[in-house]
N, C-alpha and C positions, 0 to 999 in steps of 0.2 A: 504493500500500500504506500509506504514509503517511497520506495522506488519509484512509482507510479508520480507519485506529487511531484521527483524533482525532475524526474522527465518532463512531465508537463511545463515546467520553468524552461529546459533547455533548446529543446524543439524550437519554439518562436525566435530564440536567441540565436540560433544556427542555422535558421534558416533566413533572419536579419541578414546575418555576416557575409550568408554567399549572397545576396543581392545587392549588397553594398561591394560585395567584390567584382560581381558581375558588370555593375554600374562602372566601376572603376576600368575596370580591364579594359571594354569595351565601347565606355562612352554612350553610351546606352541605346547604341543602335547609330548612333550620331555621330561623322567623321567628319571632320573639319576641322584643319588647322586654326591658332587663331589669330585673331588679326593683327596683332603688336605682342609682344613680349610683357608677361604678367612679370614685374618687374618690382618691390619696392623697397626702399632703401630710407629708411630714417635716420635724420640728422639730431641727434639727441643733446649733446651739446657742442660749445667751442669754446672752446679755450686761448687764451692769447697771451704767447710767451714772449721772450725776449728777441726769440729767431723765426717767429712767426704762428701759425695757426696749429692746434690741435683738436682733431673732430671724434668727436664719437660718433657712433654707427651701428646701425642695427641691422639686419636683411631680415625683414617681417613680411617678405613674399614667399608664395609656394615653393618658389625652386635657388638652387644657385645663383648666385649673380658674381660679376667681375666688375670692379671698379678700375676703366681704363683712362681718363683722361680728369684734367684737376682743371675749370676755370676760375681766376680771381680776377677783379675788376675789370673782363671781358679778356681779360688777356690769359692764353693756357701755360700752367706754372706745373714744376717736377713735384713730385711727391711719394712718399713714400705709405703702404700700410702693413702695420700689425695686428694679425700673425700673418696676414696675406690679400693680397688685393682681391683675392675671390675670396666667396665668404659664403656659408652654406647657410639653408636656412635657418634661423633663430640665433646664426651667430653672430657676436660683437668685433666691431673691427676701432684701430682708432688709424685716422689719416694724418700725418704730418705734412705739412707745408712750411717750407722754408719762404716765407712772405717779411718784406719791411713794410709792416703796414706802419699808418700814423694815426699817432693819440686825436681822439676827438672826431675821427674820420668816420663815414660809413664805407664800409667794403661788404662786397658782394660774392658769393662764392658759389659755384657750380660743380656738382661730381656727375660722371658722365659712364653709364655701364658700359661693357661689350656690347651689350643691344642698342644703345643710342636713344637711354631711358635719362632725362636728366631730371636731378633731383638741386635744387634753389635752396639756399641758406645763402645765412650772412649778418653783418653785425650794424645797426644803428650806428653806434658811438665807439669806437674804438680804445680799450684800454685793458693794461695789463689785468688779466685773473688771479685776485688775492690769493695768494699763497696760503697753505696752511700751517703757519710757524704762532708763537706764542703771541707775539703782539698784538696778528691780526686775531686770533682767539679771542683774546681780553679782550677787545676792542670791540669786534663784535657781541662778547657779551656781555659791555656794557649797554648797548646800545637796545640787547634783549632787555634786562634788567630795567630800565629807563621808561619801555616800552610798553612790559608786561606789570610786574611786580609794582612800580613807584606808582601807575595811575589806579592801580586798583587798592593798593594802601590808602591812598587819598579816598575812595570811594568805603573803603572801610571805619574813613574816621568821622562819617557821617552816624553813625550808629547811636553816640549819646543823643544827638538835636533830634531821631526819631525815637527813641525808647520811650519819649513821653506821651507818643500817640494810643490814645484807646482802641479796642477790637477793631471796629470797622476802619479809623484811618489805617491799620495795620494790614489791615485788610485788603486795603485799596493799594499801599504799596508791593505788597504781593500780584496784585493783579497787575501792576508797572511792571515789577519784575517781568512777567510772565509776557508781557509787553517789549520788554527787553529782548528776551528769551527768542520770543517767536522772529525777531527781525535777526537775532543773529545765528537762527536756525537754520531760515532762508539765504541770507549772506554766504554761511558757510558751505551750504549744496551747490548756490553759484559759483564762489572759489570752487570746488571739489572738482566740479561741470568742467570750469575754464581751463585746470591745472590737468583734468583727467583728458582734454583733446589734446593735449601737447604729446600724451604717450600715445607708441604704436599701434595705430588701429586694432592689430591684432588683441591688445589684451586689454581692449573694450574698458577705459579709462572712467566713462560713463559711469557702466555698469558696477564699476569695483568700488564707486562713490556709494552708488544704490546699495548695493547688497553691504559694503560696510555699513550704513547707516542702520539698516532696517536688522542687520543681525546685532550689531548693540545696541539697538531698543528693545529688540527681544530678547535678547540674554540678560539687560540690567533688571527688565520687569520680572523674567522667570527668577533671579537669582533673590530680587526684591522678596516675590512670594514666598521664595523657601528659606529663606529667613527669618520672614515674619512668622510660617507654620513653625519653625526649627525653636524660636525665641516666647513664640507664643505673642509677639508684639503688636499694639494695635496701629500701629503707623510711625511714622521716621519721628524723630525727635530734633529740635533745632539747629542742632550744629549735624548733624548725621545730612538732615537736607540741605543745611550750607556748603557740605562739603563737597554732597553730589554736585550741587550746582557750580562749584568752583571747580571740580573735573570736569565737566561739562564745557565751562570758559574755559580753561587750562586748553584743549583738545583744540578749542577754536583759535586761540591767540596763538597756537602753535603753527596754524596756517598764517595769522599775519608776521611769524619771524621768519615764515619760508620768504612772504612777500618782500620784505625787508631786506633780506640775504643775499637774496637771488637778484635786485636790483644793483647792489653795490659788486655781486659777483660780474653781472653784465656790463656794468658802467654807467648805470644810470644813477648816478650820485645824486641830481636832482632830485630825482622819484623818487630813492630813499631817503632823502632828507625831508618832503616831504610824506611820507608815508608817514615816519616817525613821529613827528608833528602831530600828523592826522590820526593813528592809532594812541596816542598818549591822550587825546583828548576824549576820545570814543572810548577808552576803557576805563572811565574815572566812574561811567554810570553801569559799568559792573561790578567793579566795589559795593554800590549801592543795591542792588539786587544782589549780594552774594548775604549781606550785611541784614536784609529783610527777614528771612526767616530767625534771626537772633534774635527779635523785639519780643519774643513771648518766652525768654530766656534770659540767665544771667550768665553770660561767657566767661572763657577768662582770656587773660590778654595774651598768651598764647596760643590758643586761638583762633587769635585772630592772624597772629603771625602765620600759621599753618595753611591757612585759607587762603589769606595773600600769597602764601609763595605757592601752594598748588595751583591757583588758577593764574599769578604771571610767570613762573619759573620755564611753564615752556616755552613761550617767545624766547625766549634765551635757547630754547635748543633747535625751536627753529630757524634761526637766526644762524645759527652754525650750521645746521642741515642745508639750508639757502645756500649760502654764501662758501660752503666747499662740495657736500654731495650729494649737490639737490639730483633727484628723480623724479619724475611726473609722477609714474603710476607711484610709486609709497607715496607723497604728498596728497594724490587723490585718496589713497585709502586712508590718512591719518583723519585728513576731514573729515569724510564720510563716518567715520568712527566720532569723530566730536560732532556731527551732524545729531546724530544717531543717540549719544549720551545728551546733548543738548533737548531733542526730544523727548527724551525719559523724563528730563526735570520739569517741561511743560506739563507734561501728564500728569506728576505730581502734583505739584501747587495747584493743577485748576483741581483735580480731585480731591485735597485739601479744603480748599474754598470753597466748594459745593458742599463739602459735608460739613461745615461750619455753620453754613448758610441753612441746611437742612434742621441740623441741631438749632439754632436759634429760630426757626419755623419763619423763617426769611425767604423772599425768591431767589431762585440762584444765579441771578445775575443782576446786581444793582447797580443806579447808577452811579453811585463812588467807584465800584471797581470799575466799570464801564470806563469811566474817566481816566482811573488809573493805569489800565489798558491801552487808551489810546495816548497816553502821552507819553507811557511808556513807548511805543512805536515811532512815537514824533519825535523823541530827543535821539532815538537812534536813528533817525533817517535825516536828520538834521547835521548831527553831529558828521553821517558820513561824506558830507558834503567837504568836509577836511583828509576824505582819503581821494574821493574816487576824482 
């Protein structure tokens, strides 16, 4: 009988394989060459040294390819690649080009296969790629520190001017939070989006945003639940939900230190000096929603310390991640992962707040928090008026 069961499994499965083999073999009846050479070759980054251009390289096409000819500035230049100008598929190659480029310039750059597939890069602004030695380290993670940690201290030290508020105002800054919350839940799925088209089509940058997201909202709520059965507890306690909420930011400022990084990695000093600016402003009113859930509590001032450096400490590591070994696809999944806890902590606080609401035989949506809500939205879409 047994027998019988795993037979019935294998049959449909073996008789897939030879149809897809058949398919394969045969083309499915269908002979036809095709029209151009499936061909693709991604340019992942560049690097710019003191003797010219270094490229990374990926072949994320069906088949083998040959990288036979280098053009820069329309003119064709010698080059060299490791481990080899052909490259199989899914393997990494890096291209040296002995180039005098100049500081400030844009340069254009063309790789050209055996088939006469050409693949376009090239650099805005031209300037050496920070090294990774100790200076530029500290340096950039001062600039994490500055970034993450110092604006949301400040938004921490909001905490005494609200402890004096009664239920409902406390009320209503939860629902800000949550307001908060929701715009940089959104934010961080667009970064995820933008940073996930930069990776090879093939490993669906999108999708790896998606599926991080939506697997740590399911795993923090299942692990939620088996704790609460495990502890017998009837919901998070003050700082337990500050904390979530400050991994939650943690995850996401860890996208703006890639932003940060990876600007001063390219050259664009402007853009990260304004970034800086612009996220140090924008994260002064997460301090303030991390700081919300402690007004039906008495913390200690450690704390608060804890809270501050879980939710700014990773800017500082993405800040180093940036600016020496930034990757598209990890970057989209970091997001999608602080997408993902970002959305747990929604779910929490409005679930909080309804059961509040129900308890004191209140409607579960008033307009205090209504308000709270939407201004929470307003001072982040305000505020990002200083990044974007």
């Amino acid at each position: 009988m047994k027998m019988k069961w795993i037979i019935s499994a294998l049959v449909p499965l073996l008789l897939l394989v030879g149809v897809l083999g058949w398919v394969l073999k045969n083309g499915a009846g269908i002979e036809k060459d095709p029209a151009a050479p499936i061909e693709v070759l991604n340019i992942e980054k560049i690097k710019m040294t003191n003797s010219g251009f270094e490229l990374s390289v990926s072949n994320t096409g069906p088949k083998t390819l040959e990288i036979s000819q280098v053009i820069v500035d329309d003119s064709i230049w010698d080059f060299t690649v490791t481990p080899s100008p052909v490259l199989k598929r899914l393997q990494d190659g890096t291209v040296f080009i002995n180039y005098p480029w100049v500081e400030g310039d844009p340069h254009g750059i063309k790789l050209i296969t055996a088939n006469g597939i050409v693949i376009e890069s090239g650099v805005d602004a031209a300037t050496l790629t920070p090294e990774l030695n100790w200076d530029n380290f500290l340096n950039y993670g001062f600039i994490g520190f500055y970034v993450g940690i110092v604006p949301i201290s400040l938004g921490l030290m909001w905490y005494p001017f609200m402890k004096r508020f009664n239920r409902k105002w406390i009320n209503m800054i939860l629902a800000l939070t949550v307001g908060l919350l929701l715009f940089l839940f959104i934010g961080t799925l667009a970064d995820g989006f933008e940073i996930g088209a930069e990776a090879p089509s093939i490993l669906q940058g999108n999708m790896v945003v998606i599926i991080g997201a939506a697997l740590t909202f399911l795993l923090l709520i299942a692990f939620d639940q088996y704790q609460r059965r495990k502890q017998e507890a009837k919901g998070y306690s003050p700082f337990r939900l500050s904390l979530l909420m400050a991994t939650g930011i943690g995850l996401h400022n860890f996208g703006e230190g890639l932003a940060i990084g990876s600007s001063f990695a390219l050259g664009s000093v402007a853009l990260g000096t304004f970034l800086i600016v612009g996220f140090t402003l924008h994260n002064i009113t997460e301090g303030i929603g991390i700081a919300a859930p402690l007004l039906k509590s008495k913390p200690r001032g450690r704390d608060f310390i804890l809270l501050g450096t879980v939710a700014g400490a990773p800017a500082i590591l993405g800040t180093w991640f940036g600016g020496f070994i930034f990757s598209p696809i990890l970057g989209a999944l970091f997001l999608g992962i602080g997408a993902g806890a970002i959305l747990q902590v929604i779910y929490v606080i409005t679930k909080m707040l309804i059961d509040d609401h129900r308890l004191h035989r209140e409607p579960s949506v008033s307009w205090l928090n209504l308000t709270g809500f939407t201004v929470g939205m307003l001072i982040m879409y305000f505020t990002a008026f200083f990044i974007k």
